[in-house]
MIFI-588831 format. One line per field, with one value per residue (C-alpha): residue number from 1; residue in three letters; x, y, z. Coordinates in nm, 4 decimals. Example, Ala and Ser with C-alpha at 12.3 -4.5 7.8 and 13.67 -1.06 7.14 Angstrom:
! MIFI-588831
nr	(1,2)
rest	(ALA,SER)
east	(1.2300,1.3670)
north	(-0.4500,-0.1060)
up	(0.7800,0.7140)
END
This chain:
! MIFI-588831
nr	(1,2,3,4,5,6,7,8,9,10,11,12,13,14,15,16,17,18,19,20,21,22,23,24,25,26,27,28,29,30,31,32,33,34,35,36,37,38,39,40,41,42,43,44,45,46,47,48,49,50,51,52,53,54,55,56,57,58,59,60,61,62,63,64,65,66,67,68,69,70,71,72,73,74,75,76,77,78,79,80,81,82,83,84,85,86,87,88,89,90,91,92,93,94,95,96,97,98,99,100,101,102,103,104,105,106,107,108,109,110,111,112,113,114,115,116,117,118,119,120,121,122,123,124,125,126,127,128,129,130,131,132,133,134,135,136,137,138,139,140,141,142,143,144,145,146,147,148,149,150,151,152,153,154,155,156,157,158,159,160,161,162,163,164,165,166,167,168,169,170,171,172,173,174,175,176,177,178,179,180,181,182,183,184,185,186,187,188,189,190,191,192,193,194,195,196,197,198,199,200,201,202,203,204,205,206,207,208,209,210,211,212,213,214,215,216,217,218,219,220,221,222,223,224,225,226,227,228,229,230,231,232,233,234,235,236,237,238,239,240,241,242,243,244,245,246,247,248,249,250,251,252,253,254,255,256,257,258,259,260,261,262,263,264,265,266,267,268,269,270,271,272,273,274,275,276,277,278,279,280,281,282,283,284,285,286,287,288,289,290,291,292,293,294,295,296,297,298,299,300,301,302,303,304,305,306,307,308,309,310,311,312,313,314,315,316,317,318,319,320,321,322,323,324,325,326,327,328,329,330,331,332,333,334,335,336,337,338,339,340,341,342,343,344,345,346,347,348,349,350,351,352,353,354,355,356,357,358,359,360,361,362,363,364,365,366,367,368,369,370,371,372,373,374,375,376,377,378,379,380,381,382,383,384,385,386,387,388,389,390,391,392,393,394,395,396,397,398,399,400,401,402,403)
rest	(UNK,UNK,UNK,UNK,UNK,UNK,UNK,UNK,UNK,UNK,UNK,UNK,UNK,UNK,UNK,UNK,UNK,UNK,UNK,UNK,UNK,UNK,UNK,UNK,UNK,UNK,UNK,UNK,UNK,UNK,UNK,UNK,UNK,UNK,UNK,UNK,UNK,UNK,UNK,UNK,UNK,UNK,UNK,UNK,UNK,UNK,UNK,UNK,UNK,UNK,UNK,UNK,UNK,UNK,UNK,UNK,UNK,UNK,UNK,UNK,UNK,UNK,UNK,UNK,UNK,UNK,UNK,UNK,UNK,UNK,UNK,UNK,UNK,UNK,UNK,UNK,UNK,UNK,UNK,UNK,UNK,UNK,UNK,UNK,UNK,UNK,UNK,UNK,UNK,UNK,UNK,UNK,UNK,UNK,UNK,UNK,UNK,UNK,UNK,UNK,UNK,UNK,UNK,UNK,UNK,UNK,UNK,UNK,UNK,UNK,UNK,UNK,UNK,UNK,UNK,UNK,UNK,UNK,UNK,UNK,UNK,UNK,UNK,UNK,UNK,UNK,UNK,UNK,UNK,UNK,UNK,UNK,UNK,UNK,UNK,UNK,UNK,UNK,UNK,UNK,UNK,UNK,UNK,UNK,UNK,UNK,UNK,UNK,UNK,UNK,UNK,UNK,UNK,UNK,UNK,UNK,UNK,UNK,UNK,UNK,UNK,UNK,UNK,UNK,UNK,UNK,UNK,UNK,UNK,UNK,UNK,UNK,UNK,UNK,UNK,UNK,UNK,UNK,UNK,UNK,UNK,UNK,UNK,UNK,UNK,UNK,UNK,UNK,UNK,UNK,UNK,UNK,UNK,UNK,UNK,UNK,UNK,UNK,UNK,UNK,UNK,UNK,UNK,UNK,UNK,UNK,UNK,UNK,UNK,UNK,UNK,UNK,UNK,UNK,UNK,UNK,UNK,UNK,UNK,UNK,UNK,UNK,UNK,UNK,UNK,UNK,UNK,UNK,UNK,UNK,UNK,UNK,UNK,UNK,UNK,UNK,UNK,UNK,UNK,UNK,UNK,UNK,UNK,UNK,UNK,UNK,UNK,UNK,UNK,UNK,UNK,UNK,UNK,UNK,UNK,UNK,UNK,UNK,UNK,UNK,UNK,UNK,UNK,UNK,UNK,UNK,UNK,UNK,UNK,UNK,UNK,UNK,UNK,UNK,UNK,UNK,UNK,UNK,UNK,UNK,UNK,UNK,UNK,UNK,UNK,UNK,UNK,UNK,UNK,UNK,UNK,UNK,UNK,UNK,UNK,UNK,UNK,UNK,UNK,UNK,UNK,UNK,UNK,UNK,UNK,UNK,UNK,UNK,UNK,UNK,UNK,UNK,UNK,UNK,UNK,UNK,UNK,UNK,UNK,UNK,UNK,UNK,UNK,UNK,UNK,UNK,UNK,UNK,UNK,UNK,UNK,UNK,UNK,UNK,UNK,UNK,UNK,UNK,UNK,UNK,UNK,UNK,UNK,UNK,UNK,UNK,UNK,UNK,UNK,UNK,UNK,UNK,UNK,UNK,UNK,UNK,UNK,UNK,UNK,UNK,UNK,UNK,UNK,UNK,UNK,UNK,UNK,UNK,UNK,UNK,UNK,UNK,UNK,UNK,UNK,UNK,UNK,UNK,UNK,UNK,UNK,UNK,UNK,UNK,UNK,UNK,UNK,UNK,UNK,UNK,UNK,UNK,UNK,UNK,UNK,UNK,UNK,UNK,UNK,UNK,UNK,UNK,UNK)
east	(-5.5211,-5.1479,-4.8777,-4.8539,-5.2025,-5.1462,-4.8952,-5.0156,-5.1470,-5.0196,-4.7936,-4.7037,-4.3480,-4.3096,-4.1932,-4.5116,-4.7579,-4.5406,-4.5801,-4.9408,-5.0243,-4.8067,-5.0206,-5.3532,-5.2362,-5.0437,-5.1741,-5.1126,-4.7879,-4.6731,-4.7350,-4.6462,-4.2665,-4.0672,-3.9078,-3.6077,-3.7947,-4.0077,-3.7404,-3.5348,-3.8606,-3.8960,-3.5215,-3.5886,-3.8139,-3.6623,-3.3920,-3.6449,-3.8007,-3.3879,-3.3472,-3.7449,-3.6722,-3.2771,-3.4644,-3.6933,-3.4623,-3.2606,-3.5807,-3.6632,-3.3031,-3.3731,-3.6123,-3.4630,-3.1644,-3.4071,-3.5998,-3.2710,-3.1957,-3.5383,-3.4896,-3.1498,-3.2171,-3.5482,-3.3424,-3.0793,-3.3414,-3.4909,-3.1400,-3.0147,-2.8973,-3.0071,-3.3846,-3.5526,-3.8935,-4.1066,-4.3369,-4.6557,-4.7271,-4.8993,-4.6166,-4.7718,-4.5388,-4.6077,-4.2914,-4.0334,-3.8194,-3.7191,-3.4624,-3.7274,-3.9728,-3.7222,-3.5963,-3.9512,-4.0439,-4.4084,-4.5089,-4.5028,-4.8319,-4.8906,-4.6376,-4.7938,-5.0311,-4.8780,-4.6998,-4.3673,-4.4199,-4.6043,-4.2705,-4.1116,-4.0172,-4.2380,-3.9164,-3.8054,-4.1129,-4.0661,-3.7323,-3.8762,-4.1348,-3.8602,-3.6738,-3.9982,-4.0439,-3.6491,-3.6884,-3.9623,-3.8110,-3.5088,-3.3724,-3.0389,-2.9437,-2.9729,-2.8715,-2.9773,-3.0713,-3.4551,-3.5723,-3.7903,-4.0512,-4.1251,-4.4373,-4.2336,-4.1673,-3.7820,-3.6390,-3.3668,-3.1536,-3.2041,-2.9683,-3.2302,-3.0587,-3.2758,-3.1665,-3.4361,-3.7458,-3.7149,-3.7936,-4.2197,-4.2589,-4.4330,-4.3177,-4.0203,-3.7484,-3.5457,-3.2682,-3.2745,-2.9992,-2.9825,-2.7305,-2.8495,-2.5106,-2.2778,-2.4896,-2.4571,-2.0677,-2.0393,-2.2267,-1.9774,-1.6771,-1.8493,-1.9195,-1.5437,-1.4182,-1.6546,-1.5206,-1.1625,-1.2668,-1.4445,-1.1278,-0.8993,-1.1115,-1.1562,-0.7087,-0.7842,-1.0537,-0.8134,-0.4744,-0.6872,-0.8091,-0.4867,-0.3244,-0.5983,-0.6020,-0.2730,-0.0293,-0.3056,-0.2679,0.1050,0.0716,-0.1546,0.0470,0.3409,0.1672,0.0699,0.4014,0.5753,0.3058,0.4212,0.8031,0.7063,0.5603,0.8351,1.1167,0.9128,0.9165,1.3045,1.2328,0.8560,0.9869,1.0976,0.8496,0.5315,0.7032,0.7479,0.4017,0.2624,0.4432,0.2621,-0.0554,-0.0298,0.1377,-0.2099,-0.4366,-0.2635,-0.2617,-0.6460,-0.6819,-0.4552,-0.7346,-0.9994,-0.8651,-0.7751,-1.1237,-1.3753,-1.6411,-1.9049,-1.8814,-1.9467,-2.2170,-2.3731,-2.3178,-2.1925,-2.3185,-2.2156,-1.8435,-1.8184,-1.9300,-1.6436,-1.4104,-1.5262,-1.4240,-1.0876,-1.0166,-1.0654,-0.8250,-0.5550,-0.5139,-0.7829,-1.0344,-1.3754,-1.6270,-1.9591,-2.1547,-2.5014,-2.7414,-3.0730,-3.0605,-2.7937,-2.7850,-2.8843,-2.6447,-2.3894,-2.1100,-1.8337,-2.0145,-2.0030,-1.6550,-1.5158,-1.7603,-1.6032,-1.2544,-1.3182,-1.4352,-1.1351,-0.8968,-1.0961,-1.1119,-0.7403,-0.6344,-0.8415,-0.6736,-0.3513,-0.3956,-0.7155,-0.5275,-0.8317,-0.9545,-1.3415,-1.4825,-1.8329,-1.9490,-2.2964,-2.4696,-2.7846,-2.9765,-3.0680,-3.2242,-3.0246,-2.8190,-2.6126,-2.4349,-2.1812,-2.0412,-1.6959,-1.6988,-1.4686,-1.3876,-1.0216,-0.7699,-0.9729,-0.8401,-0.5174,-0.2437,0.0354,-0.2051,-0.1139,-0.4821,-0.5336,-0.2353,-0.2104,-0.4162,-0.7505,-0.6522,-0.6419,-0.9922,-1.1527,-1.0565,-1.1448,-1.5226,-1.5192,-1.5084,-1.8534,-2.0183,-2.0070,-1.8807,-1.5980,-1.6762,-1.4467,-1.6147,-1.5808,-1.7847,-2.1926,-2.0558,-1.8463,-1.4943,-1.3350,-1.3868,-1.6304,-1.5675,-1.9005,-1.9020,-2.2118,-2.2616,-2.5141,-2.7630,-2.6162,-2.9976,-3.1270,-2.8436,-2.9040,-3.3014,-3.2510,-2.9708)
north	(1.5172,1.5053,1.3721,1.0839,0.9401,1.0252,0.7749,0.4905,0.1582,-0.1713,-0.3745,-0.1933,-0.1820,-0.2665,0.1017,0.1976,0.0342,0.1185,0.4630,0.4413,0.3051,0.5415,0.8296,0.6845,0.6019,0.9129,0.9942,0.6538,0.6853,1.0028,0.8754,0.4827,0.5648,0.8193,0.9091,0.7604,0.3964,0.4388,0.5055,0.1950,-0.0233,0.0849,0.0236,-0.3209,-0.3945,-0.2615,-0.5601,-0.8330,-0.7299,-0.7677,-1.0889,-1.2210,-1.1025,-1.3110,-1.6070,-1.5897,-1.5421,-1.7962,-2.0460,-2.0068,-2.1007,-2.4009,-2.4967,-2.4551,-2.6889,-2.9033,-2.9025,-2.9349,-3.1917,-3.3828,-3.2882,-3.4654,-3.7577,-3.7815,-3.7552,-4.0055,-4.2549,-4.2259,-4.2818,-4.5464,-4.8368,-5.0799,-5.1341,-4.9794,-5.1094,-5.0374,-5.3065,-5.2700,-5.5439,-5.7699,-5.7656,-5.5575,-5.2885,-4.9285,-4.8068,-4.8425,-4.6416,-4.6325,-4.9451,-5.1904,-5.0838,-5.1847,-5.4694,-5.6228,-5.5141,-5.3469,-4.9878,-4.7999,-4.7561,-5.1278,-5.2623,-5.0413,-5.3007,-5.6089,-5.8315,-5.9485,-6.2953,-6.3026,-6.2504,-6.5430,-6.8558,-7.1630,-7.2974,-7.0180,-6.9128,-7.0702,-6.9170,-6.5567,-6.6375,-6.7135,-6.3794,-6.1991,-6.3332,-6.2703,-5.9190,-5.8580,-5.9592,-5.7950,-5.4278,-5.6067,-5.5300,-5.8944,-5.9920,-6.3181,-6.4642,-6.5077,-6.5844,-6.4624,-6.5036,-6.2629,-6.1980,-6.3281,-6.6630,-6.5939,-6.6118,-6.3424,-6.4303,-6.0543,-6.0390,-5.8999,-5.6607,-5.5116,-5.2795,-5.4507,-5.2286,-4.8906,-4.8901,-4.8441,-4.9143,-5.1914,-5.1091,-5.3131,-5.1422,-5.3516,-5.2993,-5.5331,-5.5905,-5.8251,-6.0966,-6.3394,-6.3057,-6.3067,-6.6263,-6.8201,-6.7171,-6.8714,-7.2105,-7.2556,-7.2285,-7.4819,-7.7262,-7.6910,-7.7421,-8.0417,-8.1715,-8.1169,-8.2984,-8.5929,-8.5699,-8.6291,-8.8318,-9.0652,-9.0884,-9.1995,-9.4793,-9.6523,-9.6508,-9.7774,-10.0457,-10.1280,-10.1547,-10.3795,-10.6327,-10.6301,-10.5929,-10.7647,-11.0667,-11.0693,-11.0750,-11.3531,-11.5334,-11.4505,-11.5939,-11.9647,-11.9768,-11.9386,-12.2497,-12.4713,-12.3920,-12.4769,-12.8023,-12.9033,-12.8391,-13.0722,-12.8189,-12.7199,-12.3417,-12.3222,-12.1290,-11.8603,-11.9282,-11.8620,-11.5438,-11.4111,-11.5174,-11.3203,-11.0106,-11.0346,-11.0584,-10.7547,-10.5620,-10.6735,-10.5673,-10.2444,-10.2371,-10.3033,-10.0234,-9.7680,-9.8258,-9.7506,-9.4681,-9.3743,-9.3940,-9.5623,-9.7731,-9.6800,-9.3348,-9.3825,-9.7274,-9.6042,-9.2322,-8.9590,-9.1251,-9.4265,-9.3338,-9.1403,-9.4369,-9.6847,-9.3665,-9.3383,-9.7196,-9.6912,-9.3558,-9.5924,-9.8375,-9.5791,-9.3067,-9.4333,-9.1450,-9.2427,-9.0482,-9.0513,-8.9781,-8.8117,-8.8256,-8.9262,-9.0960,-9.1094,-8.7838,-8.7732,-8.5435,-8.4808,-8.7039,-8.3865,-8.2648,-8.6048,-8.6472,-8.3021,-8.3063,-8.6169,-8.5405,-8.2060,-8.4197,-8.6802,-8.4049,-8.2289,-8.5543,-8.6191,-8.2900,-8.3888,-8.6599,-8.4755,-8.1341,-8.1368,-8.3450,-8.5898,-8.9009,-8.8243,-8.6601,-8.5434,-8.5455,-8.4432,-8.4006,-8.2768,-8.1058,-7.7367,-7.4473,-7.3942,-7.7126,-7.9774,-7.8623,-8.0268,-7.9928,-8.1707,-8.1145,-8.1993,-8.0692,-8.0478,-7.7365,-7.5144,-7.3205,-7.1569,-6.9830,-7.2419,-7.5256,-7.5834,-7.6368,-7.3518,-7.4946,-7.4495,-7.7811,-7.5651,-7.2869,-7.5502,-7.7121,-7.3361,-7.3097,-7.6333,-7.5636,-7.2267,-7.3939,-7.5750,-7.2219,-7.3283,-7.1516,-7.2550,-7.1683,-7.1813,-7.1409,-7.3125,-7.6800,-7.6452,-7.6461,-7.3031,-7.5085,-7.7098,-7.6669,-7.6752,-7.6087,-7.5546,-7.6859,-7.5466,-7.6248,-7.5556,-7.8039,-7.8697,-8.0311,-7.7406,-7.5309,-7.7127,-7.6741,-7.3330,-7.2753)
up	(-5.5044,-5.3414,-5.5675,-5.3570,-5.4413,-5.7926,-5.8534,-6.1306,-6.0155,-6.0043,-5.7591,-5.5100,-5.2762,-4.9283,-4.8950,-5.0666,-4.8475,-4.5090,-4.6493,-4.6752,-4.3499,-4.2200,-4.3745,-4.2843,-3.9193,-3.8518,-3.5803,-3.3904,-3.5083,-3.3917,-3.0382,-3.0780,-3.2386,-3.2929,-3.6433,-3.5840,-3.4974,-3.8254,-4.0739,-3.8594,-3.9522,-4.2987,-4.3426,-4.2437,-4.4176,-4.7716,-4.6540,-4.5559,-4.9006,-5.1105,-4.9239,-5.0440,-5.3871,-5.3875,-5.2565,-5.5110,-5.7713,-5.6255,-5.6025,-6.0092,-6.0932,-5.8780,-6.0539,-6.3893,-6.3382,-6.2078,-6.5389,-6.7177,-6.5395,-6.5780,-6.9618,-6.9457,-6.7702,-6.9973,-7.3133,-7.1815,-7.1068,-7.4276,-7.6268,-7.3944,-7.6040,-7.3141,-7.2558,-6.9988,-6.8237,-6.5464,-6.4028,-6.1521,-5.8938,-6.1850,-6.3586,-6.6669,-6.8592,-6.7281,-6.8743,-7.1148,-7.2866,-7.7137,-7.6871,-7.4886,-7.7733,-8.0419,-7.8250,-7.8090,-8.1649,-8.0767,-8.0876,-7.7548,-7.7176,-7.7403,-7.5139,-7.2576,-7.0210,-7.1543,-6.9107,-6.9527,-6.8692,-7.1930,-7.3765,-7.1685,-7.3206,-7.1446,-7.0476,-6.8903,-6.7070,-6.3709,-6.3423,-6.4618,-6.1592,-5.8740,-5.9863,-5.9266,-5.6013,-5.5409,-5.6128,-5.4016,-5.1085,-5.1541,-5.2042,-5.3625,-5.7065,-5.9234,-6.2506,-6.4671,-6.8085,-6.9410,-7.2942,-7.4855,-7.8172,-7.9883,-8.2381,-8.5441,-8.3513,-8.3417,-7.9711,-7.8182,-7.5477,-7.2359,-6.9909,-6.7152,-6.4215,-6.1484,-5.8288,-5.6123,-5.5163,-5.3918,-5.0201,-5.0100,-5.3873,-5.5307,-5.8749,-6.0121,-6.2680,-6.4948,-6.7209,-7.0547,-7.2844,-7.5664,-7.5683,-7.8213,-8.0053,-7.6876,-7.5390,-7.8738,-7.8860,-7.5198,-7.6329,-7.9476,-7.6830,-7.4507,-7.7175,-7.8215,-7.4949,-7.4702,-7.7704,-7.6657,-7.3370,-7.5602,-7.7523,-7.4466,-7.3038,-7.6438,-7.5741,-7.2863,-7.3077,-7.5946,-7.3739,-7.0934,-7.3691,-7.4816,-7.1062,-7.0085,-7.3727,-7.4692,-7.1183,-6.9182,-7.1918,-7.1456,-6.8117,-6.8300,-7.0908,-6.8465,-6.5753,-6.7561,-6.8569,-6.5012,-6.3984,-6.6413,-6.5755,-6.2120,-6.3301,-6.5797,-6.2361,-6.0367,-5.7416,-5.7582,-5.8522,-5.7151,-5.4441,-5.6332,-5.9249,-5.6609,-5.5835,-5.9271,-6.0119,-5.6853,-5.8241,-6.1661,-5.9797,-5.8194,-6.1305,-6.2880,-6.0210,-6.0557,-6.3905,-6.3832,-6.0973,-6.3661,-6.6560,-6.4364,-6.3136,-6.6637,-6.7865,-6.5473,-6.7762,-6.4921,-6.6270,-6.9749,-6.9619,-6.6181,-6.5002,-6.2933,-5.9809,-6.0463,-6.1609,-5.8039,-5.6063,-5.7485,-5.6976,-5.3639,-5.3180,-5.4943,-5.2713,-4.9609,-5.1191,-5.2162,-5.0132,-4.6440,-4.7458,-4.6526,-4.9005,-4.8559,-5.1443,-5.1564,-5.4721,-5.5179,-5.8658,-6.1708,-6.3068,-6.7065,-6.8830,-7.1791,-7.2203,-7.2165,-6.8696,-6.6891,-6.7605,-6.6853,-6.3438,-6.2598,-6.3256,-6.0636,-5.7907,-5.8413,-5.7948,-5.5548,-5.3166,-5.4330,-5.2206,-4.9722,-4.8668,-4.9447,-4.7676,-4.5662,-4.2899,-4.2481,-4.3673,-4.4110,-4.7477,-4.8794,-5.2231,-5.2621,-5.6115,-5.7310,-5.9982,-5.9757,-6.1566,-6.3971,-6.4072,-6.2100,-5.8276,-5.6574,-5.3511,-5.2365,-4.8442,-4.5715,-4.1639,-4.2471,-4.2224,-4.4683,-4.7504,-4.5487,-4.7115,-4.6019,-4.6749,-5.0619,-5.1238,-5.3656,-5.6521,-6.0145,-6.0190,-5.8726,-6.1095,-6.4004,-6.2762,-6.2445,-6.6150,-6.7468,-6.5348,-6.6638,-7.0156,-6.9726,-6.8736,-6.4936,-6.1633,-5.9075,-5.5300,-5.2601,-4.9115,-4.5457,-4.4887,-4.3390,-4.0034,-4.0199,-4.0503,-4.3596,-4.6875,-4.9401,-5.3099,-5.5008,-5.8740,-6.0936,-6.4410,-6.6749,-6.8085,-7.1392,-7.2666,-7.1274,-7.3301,-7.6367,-7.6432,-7.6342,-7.9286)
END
């Protein structure tokens, strides 16, 4: 046996085998290539079999950064302190990570197959059903507010965020964090800034009360007594008496016009609706701005939300007529998941920078809207010109069902 075949077995080279079929086709060889050509194709392939073995190398360290980085990412998921679920097309929990366990207060293995909109409050459920139907038709990432019960009856305020499906998937990720403690924070501040507003608004009612009793009664008084001086003169000063007593007249009517603008009674004994309609009327009077207003019905809310509401759209329809350089306005209000919207609209210049429309008095009305929980939007009118400034505001009965 030749030295060559007595070498031990196992895996064998590329040189090896090339050496072998070179021995067992030697023949063939000696007249296909020449012994130059041979060692040039065994030389090759020693490098074809370098670069294999560096690609291979190169392949397993691939794959252990990508382990790594699966083992990472795993890890991370796991300690996240926000929760962490994964939802099929029903809806039911197919993943979550440590925090949504904790969150929900059930053992892994039994949130597993339960559906979320078992968690959701009843009040909350059609608005947990027109996010799901949000997110499904959009990629978009989306953020918003649920409530939940949980198996000990008490009730935790999740702020929900989502990226939107990935692209083919019909599996819906969500990221949950609890803001019970932040949400309940942001209620106390609202109901202080209603009760500042109440407060103000309390100031207001009694100076309107005392313009109208006590300086409409002088006025009154002043007005009897100018009659019977006319009377006792026999006509020698009626001349001048009529005039004086036309002046009082119209200091009353404007008098009368200043306590209603102060505090309108519509707005406290009636409503919203009804306080925008006279303000409509007394716009027309005072500054030629015809408002038309559209609402269905008087809208039912909190005393501190109907007057701050109304206050916007006087100063909103105010600047109208100011800056807008027309003399038509559009008010329209409505109710809305999850509150009251209102919309003051007009065809005028727009929100320019030379216009003056965007004052401290907007910043002032952003803040005291901001105050009730509620959003200030500034956009152009439904026809692509204008102005429309969007007011929404939560629905403080709403709000206070859920404290």
């Amino acid at each position: 046996m030749s030295a060559r075949t007595r070498k031990p077995t196992g895996p064998r080279s590329l040189r090896d085998l090339a050496e072998s079929r070179l021995e067992g086709a030697a023949g063939i060889a000696d007249e296909a290539l020449s012994s130059d050509e041979i060692r040039r194709a065994m030389h090759e392939l020693e490098v074809h079999q370098v670069e294999l073995e560096i690609q291979n190398e190169q392949l397993v360290s691939a794959q252990l950064a990508s382990q790594e980085s699966e083992d990472r990412y795993r890890r991370l998921y796991e300690s996240a302190p926000v929760g962490f679920l994964t939802l099929d097309p029903e809806g039911a929990i197919t993943e979550a990570n440590r925090f949504a366990a904790l969150l929900l207060q059930l053992p892994h293995e039994r949130l597993l197959g339960l559906t979320l909109s078992s968690f959701i409050t009843e009040r909350d459920q059609d608005r947990w059903y027109f996010a799901r139907r949000s997110l499904a038709q959009s990629n978009e990432r989306q953020s918003f507010d649920l409530t939940i019960r949980l198996e000990d009856g008490s009730e935790l305020d999740l702020q929900v965020a989502s990226s939107g499906r990935s692209m083919g998937s019909a599996t819906l990720s969500l990221a949950v964090l609890d803001v019970t403690e932040l949400r309940a924070t942001e209620r106390a501040l609202r109901r202080a800034a209603g009760e500042a507003a109440l407060t103000e608004e309390r100031e207001r009612r009694k100076l309107a009360s005392d313009l109208h009793d006590e300086s409409g009664q002088l006025l009154s008084l002043a007005t009897v007594k100018l009659q019977a001086l006319a009377e006792a003169t026999m006509g020698e000063w009626s001349v001048d008496i009529e005039e004086v007593t036309g002046i009082l007249a119209q200091v009353r009517s404007q008098l009368t016009s200043l306590t209603f603008q102060l505090s309108p009674p519509l707005l406290h004994d009636v409503g919203l609706v009804s306080a925008t309609r006279w303000l409509a009327e007394d716009l027309k009077r005072r500054y030629d701005l015809a408002v038309e207003i559209a609402a269905e019905q008087e809208i039912v809310t909190d005393e501190a939300t109907r007057v701050t509401v109304f206050r916007a759209i006087r100063e909103l329809l105010i600047n109208t007529s100011k800056h807008s350089g027309i003399d038509e306005a559009r008010v329209r209000i409505s109710r809305e998941e999850p509150g009251l919207v209102i919309a003051v609209e007009d065809d005028g210049v727009g929100f320019t920078r030379d216009s003056g429309r965007g004052g401290f008095g907007l910043m002032a009305l952003r803040e005291r809207i901001d105050q009730l929980g509620g959003t200030l939007a500034f956009g152009p009118g439904s026809g692509g010109g204008g102005s429309c400034v969007t007011i929404r505001v939560p629905d403080p009965i709403r709000e206070r069902g859920s404290a």
